[in-house]
TORLUM-19044 format. One record per residue: residue number from 1; x, y, z of N, C-alpha, C in turn. Coordinates in pm, whole numbers, plus 50000, padded with zeros to 5 digits. Each point is the difference from the previous one (the first is absolute). Layout:
N
(NUM (X Y Z) (X Y Z) (X Y Z))
...
***
This chain:
172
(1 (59636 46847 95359) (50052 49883 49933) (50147 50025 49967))
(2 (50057 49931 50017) (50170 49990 49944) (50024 49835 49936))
(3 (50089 50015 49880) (50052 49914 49986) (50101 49985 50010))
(4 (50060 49818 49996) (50119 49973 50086) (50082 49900 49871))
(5 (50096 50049 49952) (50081 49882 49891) (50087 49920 50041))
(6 (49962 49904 50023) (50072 49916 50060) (50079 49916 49922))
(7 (50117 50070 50008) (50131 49916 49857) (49977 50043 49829))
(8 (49944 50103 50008) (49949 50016 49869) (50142 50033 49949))
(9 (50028 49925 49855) (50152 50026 49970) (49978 50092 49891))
(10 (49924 49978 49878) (50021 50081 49888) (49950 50111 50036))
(11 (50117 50097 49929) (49955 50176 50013) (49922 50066 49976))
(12 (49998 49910 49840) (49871 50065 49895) (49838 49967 50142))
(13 (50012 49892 50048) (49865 49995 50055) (49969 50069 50099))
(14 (50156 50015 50074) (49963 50118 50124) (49970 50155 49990))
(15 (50058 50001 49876) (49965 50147 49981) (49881 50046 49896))
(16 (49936 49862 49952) (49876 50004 49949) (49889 49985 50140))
(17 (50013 49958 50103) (49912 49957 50092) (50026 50155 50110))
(18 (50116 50049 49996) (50050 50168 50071) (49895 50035 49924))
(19 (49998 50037 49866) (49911 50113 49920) (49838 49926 50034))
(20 (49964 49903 50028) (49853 50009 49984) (49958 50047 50163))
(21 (50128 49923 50118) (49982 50092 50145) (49980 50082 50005))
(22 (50078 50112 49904) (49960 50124 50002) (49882 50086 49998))
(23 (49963 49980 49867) (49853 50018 49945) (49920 49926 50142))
(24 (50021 49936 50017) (49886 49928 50099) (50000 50051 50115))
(25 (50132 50130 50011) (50036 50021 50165) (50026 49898 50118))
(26 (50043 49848 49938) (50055 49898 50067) (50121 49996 50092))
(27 (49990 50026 50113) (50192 49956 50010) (50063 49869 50018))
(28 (50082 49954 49997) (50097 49916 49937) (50096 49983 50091))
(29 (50063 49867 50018) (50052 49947 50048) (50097 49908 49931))
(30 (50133 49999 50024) (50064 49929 49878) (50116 49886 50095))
(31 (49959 49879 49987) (50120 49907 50062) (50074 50000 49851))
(32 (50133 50041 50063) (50109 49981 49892) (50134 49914 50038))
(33 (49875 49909 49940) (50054 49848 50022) (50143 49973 49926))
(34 (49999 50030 49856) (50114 49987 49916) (50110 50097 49948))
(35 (49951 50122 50114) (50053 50099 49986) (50033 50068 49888))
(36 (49873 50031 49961) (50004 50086 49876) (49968 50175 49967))
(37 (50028 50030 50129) (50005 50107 50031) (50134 50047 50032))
(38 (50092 49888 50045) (50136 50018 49971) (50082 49992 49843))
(39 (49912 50006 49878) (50060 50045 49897) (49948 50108 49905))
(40 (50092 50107 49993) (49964 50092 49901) (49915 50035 49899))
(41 (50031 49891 49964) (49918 49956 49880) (49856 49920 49958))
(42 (49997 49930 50080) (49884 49954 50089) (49880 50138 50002))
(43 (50096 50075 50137) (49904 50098 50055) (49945 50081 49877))
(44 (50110 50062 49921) (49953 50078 49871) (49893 49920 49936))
(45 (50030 49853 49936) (49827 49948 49941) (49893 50021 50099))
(46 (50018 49988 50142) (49873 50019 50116) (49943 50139 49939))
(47 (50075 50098 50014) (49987 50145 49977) (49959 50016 49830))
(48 (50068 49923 49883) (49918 50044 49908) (49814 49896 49958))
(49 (50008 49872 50038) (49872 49949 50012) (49888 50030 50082))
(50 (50082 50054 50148) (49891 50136 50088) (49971 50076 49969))
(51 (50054 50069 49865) (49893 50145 49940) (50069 50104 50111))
(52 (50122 50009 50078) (50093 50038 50094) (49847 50020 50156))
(53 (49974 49848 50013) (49911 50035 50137) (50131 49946 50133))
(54 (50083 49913 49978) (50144 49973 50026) (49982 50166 50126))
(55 (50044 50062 49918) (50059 50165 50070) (49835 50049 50045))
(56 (49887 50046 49903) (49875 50038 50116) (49926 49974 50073))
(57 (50017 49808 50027) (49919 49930 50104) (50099 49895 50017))
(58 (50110 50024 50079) (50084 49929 50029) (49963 49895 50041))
(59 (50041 49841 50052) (49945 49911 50055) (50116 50000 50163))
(60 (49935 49913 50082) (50080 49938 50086) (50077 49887 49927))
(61 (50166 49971 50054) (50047 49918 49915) (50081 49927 50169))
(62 (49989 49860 49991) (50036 49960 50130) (50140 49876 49936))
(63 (50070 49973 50040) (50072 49853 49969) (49980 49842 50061))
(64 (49914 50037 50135) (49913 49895 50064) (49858 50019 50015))
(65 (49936 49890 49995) (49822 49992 50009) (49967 49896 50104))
(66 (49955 50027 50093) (49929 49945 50082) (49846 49997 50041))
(67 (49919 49903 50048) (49877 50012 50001) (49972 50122 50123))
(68 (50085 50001 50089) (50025 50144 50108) (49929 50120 49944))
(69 (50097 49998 49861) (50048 50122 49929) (49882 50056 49944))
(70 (49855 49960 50031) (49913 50046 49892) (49871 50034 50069))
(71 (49909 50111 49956) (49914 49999 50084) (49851 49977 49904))
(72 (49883 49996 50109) (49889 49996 49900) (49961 49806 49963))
(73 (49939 50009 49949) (49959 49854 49936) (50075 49946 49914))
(74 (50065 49915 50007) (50101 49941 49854) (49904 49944 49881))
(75 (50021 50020 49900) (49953 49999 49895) (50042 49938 49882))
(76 (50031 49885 49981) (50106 49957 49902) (49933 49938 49850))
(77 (50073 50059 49907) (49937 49982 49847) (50051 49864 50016))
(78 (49919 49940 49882) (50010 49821 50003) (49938 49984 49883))
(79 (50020 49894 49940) (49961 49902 49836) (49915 49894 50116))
(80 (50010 49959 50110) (49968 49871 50053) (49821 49964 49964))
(81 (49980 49913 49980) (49839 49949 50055) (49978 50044 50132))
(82 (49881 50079 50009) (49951 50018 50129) (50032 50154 50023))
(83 (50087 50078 49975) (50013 50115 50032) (49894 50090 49937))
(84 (49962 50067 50085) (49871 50111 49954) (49969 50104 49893))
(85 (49968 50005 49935) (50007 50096 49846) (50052 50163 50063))
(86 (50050 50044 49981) (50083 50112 49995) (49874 50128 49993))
(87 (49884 49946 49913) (49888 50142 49971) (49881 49933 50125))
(88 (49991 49906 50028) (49941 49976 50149) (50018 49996 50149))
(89 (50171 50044 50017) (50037 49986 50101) (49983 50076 50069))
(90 (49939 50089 50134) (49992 50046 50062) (50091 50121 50074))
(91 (50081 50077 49868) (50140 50061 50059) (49964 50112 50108))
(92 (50093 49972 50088) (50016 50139 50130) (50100 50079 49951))
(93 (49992 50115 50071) (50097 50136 50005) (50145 49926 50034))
(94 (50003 49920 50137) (50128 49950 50041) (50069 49882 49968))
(95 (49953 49927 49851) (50032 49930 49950) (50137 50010 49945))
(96 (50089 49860 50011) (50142 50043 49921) (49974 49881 49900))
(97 (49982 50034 49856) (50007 49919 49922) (50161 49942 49959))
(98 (50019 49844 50029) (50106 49958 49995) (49995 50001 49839))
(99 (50115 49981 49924) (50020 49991 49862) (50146 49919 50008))
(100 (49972 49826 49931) (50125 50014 50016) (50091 49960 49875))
(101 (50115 49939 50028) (50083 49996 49907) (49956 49915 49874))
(102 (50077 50044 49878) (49958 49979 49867) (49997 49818 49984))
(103 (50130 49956 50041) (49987 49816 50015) (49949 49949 50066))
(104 (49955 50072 50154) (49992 49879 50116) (49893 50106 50087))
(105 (49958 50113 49938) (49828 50017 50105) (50058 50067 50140))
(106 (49905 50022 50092) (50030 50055 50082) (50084 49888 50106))
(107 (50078 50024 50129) (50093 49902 50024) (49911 49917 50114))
(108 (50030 49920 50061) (49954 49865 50095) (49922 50109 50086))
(109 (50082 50061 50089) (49978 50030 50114) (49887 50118 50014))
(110 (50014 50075 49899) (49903 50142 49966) (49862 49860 49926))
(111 (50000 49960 49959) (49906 49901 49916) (49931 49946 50107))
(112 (50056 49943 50106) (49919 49949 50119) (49947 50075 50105))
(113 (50056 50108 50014) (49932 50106 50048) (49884 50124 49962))
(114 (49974 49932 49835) (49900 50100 50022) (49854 49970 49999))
(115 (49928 50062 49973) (49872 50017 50043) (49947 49978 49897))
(116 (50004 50019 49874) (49891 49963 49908) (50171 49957 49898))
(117 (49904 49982 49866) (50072 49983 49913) (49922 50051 49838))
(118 (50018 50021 49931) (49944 50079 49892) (50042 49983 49863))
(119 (49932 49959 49902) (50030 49994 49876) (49930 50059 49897))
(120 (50072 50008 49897) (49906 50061 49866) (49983 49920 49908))
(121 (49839 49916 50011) (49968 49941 49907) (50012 50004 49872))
(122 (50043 49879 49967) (50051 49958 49839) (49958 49820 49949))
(123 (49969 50025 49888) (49986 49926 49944) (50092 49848 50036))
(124 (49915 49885 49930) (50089 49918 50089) (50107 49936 49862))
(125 (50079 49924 49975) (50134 50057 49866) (50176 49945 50077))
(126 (50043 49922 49894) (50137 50014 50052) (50111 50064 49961))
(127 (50032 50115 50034) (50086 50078 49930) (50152 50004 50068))
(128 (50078 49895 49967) (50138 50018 50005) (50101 50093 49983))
(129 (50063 49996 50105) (50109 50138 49948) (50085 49984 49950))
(130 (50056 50038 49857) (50091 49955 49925) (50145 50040 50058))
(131 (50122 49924 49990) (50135 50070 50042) (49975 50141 49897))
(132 (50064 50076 50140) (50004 50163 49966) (50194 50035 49950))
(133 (49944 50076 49823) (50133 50062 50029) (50101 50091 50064))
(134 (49879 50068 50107) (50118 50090 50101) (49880 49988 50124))
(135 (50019 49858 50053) (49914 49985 50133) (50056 50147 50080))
(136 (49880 49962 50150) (50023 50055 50082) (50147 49998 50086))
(137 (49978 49891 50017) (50107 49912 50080) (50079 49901 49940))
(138 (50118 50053 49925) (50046 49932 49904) (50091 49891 50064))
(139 (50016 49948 50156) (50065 49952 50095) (49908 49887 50068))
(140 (49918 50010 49951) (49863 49911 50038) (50029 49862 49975))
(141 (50013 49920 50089) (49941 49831 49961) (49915 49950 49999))
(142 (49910 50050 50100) (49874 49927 50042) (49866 50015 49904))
(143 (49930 49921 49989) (49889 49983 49914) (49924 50114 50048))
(144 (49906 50065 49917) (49906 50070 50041) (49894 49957 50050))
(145 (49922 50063 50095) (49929 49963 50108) (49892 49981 49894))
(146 (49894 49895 50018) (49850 50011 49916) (50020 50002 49865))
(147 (50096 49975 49903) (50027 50018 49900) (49890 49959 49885))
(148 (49972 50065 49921) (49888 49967 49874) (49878 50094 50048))
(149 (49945 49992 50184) (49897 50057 50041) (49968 50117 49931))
(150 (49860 50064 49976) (49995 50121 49946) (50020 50104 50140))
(151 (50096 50087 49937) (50058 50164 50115) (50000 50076 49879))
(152 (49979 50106 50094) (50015 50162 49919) (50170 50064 50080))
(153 (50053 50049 49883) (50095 50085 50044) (50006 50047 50144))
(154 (50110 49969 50103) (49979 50041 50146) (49955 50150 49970))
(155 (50046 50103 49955) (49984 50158 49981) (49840 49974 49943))
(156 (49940 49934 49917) (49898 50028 49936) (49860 49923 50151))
(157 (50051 49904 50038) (49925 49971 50111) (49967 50035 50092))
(158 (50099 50115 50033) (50021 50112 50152) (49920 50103 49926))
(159 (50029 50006 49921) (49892 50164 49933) (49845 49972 49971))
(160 (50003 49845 49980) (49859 50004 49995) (49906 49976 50109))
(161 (50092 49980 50129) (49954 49920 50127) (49966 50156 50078))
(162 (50083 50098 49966) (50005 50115 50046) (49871 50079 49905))
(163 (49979 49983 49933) (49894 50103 49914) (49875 49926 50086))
(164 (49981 49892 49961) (49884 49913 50077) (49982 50071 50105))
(165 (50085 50023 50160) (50014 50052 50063) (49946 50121 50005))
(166 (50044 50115 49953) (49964 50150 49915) (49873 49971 49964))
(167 (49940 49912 49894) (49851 49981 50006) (49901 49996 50059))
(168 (50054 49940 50144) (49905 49949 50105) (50011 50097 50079))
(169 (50072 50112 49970) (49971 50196 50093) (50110 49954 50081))
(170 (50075 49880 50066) (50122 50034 50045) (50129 50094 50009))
(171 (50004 50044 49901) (50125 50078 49917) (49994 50123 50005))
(172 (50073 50096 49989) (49926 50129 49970) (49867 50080 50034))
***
């Protein structure tokens, strides 16, 4: 199994979602979409919210993503109706769990290409996201995708999609 971040911008989540790869013996795949691996500072929160897995389970870090680019079954986390519960889904060894970005989900083209789709059941609830005082993307115009829908933290959704995984003797 590998997972694949597709645009994941905040640090804190990438290097919370590095540290649970780790433990899980996951490898990782990183579209760095907003290039946040091109700042210092950035990388240092990756490295202190990774518990430093950053430096002992490095990830792949690419600047383009293509559906080419990936092997195994695509796998993409989703809030949608219809996508398959995350603790029933049927995970393989050569699965790349897509994960994607914090506003807008995994992108068009990886989304139509994959093979299943997967969620972690939640309650049903409208929970709005309030304006943030130090968003992600403080350059942002666009509305957030699904807004009010109930989501779990992208980092907290990849770790739990991945333990599920680990449960079912996949892992380790």
């Amino acid at each position: 199994m590998r997972l694949v971040l597709c645009g994941v911008q905040s640090p804190i989540n990438i290097g919370m979602i590095l540290r649970s790869a780790e433990i899980y013996r996951v490898a990782v795949l990183i579209h760095d979409a907003y290039g946040v691996f091109s700042d210092k500072g950035k990388v240092r929160t990756i490295s202190d919210f990774g518990c430093g897995a950053l430096q002992r389970h490095p990830p792949s870090i690419v600047k383009t993503l293509s559906v080419s680019d990936l092997r195994g079954r695509l796998v993409r986390s989703d809030t949608v109706a219809g996508a398959q519960s995350h603790l029933a889904f049927e995970w393989q060894a050569g699965d790349s769990l897509l994960i994607g970005n914090e506003y807008d989900g995994v992108p068009q083209d990886l989304a139509a290409a994959s093979h299943a789709s997967v969620t972690i059941p939640m309650p049903p609830g409208h929970f709005p996201k309030p304006e943030s005082f130090d968003p992600i993307d403080s350059e942002r115009a666009a509305r957030i995708a699904r807004q009010g829908m109930p989501s779990l933290n992208t980092a907290v959704a990849a770790s739990a999609m991945i333990s599920a995984a680990y449960a079912r003797g996949l892992l380790g």
